[in-house]
ZAMARGU-4260 file (C-alpha; in steps of 0.2 Angstrom, whole numbers, plus 5000, padded with zeros to 4 digits):
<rodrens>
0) 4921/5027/4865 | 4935/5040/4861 | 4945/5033/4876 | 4942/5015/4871 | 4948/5018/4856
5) 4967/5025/4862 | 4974/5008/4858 | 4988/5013/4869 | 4982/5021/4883 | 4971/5007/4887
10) 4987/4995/4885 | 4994/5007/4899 | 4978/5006/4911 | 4978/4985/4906 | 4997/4983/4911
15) 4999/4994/4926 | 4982/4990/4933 | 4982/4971/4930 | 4997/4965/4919 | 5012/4969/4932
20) 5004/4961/4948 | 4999/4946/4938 | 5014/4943/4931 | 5024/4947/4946 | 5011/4935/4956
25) 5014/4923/4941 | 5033/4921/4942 | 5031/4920/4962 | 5020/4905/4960 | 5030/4894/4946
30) 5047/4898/4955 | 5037/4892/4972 | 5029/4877/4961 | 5050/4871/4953 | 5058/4877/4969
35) 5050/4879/4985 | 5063/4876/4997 | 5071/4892/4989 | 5058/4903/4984 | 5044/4906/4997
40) 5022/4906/4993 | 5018/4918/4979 | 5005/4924/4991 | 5000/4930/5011 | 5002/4945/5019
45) 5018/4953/5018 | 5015/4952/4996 | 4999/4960/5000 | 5005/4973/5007 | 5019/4978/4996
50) 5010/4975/4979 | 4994/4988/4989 | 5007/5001/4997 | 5021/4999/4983 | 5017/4996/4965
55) 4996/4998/4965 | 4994/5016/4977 | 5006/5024/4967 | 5005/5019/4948 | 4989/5017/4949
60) 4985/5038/4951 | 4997/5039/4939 | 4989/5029/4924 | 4973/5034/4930 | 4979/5055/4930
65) 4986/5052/4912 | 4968/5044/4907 | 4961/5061/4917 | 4972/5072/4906 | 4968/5061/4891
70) 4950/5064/4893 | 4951/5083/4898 | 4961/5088/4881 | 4960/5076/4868 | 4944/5084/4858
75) 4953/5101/4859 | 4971/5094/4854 | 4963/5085/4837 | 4952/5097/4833 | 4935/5089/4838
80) 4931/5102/4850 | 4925/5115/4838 | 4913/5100/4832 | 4904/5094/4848 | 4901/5116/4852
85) 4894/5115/4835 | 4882/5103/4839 | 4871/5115/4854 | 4875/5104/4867 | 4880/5113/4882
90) 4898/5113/4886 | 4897/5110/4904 | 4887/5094/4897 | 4900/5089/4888 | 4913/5092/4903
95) 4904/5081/4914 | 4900/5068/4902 | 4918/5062/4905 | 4916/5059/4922 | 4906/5045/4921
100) 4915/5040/4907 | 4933/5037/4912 | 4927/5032/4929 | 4920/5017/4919 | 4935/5012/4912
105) 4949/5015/4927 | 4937/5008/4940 | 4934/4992/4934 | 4953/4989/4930 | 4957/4993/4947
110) 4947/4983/4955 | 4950/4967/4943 | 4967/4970/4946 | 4966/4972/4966 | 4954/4956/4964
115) 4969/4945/4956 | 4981/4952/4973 | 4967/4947/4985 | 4964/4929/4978 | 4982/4926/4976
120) 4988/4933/4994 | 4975/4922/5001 | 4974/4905/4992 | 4993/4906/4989 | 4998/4909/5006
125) 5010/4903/5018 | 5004/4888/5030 | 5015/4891/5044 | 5021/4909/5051 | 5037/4912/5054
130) 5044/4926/5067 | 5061/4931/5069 | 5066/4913/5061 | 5054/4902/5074 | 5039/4893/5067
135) 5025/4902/5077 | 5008/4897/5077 | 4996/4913/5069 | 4982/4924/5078 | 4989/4921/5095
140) 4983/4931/5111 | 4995/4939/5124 | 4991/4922/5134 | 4993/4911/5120 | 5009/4917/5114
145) 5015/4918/5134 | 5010/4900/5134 | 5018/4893/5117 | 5033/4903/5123 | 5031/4892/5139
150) 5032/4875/5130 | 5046/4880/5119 | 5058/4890/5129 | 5071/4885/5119 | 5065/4893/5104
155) 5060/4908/5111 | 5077/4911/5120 | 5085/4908/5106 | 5075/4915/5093 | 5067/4929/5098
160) 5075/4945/5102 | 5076/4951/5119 | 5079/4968/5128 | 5088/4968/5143 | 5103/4969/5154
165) 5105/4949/5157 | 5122/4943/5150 | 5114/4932/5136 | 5095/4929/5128 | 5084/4933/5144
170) 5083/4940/5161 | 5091/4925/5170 | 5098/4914/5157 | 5114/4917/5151 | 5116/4907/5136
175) 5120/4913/5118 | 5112/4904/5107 | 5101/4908/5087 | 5091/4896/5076 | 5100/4893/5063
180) 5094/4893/5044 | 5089/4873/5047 | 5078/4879/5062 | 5091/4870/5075 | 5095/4879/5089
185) 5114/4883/5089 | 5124/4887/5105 | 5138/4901/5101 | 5155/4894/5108 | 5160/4898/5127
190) 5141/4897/5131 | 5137/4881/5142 | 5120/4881/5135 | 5103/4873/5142 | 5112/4859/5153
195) 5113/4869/5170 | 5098/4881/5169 | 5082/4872/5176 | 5066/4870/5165 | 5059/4880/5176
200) 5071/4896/5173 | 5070/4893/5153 | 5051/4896/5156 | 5050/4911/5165 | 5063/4919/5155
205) 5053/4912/5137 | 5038/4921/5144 | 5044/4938/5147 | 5053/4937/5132 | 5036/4932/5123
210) 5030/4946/5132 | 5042/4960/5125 | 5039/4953/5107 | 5020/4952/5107 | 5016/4969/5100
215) 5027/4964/5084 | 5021/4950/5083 | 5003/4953/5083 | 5007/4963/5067 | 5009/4948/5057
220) 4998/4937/5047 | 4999/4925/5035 | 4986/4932/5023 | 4974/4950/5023 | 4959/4947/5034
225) 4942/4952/5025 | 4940/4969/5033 | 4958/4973/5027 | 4955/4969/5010 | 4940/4977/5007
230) 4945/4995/5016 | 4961/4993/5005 | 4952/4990/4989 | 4941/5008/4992 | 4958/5016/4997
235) 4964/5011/4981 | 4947/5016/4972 | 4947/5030/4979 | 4966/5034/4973 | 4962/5032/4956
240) 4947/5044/4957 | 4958/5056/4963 | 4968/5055/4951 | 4958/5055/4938 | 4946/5068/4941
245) 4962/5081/4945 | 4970/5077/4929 | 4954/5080/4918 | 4953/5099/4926 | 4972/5101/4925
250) 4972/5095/4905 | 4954/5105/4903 | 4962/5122/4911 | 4979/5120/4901 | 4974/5114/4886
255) 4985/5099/4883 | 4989/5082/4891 | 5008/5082/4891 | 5010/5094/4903 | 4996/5091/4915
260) 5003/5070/4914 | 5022/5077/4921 | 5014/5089/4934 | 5004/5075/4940 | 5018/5062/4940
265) 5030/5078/4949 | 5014/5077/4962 | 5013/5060/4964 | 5032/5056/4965 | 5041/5069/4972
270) 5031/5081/4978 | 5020/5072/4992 | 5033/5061/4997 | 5044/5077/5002 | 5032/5086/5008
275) 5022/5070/5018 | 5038/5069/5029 | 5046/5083/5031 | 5036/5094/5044 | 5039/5117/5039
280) 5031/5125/5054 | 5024/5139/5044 | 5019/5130/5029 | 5012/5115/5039 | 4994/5122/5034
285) 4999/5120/5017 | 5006/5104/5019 | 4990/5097/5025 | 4981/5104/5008 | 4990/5091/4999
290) 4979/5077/4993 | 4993/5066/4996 | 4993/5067/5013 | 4976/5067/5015 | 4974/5051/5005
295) 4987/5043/5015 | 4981/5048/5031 | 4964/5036/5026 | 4975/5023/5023 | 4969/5005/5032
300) 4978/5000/5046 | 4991/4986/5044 | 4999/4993/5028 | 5013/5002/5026 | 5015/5020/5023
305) 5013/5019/5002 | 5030/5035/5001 | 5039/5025/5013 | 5039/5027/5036 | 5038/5008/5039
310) 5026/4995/5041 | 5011/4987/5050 | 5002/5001/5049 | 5015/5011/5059 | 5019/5020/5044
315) 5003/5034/5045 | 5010/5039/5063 | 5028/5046/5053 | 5018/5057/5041 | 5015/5076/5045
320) 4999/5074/5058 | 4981/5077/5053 | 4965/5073/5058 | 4952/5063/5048 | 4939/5076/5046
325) 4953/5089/5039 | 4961/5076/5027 | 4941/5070/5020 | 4938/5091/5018 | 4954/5091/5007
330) 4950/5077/4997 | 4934/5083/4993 | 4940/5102/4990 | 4953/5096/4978 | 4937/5085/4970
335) 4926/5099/4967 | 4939/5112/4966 | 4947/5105/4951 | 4931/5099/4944 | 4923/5117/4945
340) 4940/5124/4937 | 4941/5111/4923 | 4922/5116/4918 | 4924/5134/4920 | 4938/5132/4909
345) 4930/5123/4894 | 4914/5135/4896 | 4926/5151/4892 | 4936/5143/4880 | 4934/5149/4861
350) 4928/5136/4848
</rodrens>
């Protein structure tokens, strides 16, 4: 009740948590509504991935740290403390009693809030996909994409990129040529284009080409699949908890939340990202204590790295290496560690 009753700390959680991926998701659906030639779907999985990784990983600890801190020093910084040790109940009691408590207000809010992304990305996505400018049908198999590369040679010649030593898009055809922003093949001047090659030729050289693009590809989807959605909305729970739990002992052990907050934002901001990608060979033990890193390393497949090392999941394999089972004993040392110092603190303090 004394959270709920921070009219503006709860405004914080509301916006962070639901308001700004609403009303970013909003604006993307009415300007895809008045202009959809212009403005692509307000949903599918590219704005999946960059609301998860981008906006809702990060702020998210954030809001939830400053309700942590919140929690953790509020009856000592208006006086109430004295009161509640008045009252007998135990003071390890009354430590744990706000576990439960802000878990109860950040978890829910996170999860409505993730629940709005998912329904969005999915019922708001694009129909068709679109790779490297080509209209491509989704979900393909190696042979399937080999064989949609064989009935439109054109378009894969032309469209998708291709790593080689031939003198234009493919092995054996030498024509320069892109798809243009209309989705016609154009021919760059000089080129003789299709007329002298045989179908046969532009078939061959579509599938290799199809062959070399396949791993990117395959990374593609028009919206989250199931299992993505629901490993990314623990990951996300999961960050919040974090978060929270470490800002209650940090405000319990100093006393006072403004502090702790700017510590935890430092953390979150600058700290881990620095120290997530930049590899010191005789602090790399100490690197892997950070529950940044730890966190990211449990980060689902198919997103991108949440402090930046690309996308399609290929952001995990740029971070400073470490295996599961270290990163889930961090997480859980920083769990308990700071929970046994926050209570250890409020037992000793003086009423």
């Amino acid at each position: 009740m004394e959270l709920r009753k921070r009219r503006g700390l709860m405004a914080a959680l509301i916006v962070v948590n639901i308001g700004i991926p609403a009303v970013f998701l909003l604006v993307r659906l009415i300007a895809h509504v008045v202009a959809p030639k212009s403005y692509g779907p307000a949903g599918g999985y590219d704005i999946f991935t960059s609301l998860v990784a981008g906006v809702m990983y990060v702020f998210g600890f954030i809001v939830a740290a400053t309700l942590g801190c919140t929690a953790g020093s509020v009856d000592l910084t208006e006086g109430m403390f004295r009161h509640l040790v008045v009252t007998g109940r135990s003071r390890l009691a009354l430590y744990f009693a706000r576990i439960p408590a802000g878990l109860a207000i950040i978890v829910p809010m996170v999860a409505v809030g993730f629940t709005i992304v998912c329904a969005v990305c999915v019922f708001a996505a694009p129909t068709k996909l679109y790779y490297q400018g080509v209209n491509v049908p989704p979900g393909l198999s190696v042979m399937g994409f080999e064989s949609w590369a064989a009935q439109h040679p054109k378009e894969a010649i032309c469209g998708l990129p291709y790593r080689g030593n031939g003198n234009g898009k493919g092995p054996n055809v030498g024509v320069q040529c892109f798809i243009g922003q209309n989705g016609k093949i154009v021919t760059l001047p000089g080129s003789s284009g299709f007329k002298h090659i045989s179908p046969a030729t532009q078939k061959t050289d579509a599938v290799a080409i199809a062959r070399q693009n396949y791993s990117q590809y395959s990374k593609i989807f028009l919206y989250p699949s199931n299992k993505l959605m629901v490993e990314t909305g623990l990951w996300i729970e999961l960050e919040a908890i974090i978060g929270f739990i470490v800002g209650l002992g940090l405000a319990s052990l100093m006393g006072q939340r403004t502090v702790a907050v700017v510590l935890m934002i430092v953390l979150e901001i600058v700290l881990t990202p620095i120290f997530s990608h930049t590899a010191i060979p005789h602090l790399i033990n100490v690197q892997r204590g950070l529950v940044g890193l730890a966190t990211a390393h449990l980060e689902p497949g198919g997103l991108p790295h949440a402090f930046g090392g690309g996308g399609g999941g290929g952001g995990v394999a740029s971070i400073v290496p470490e295996s599961t089972v270290v990163a889930v004993c961090v997480i859980v040392a920083w769990l308990v560690g700071w929970t046994a110092l926050g209570a250890w603190r409020m037992a000793k303090r003086d009423a």
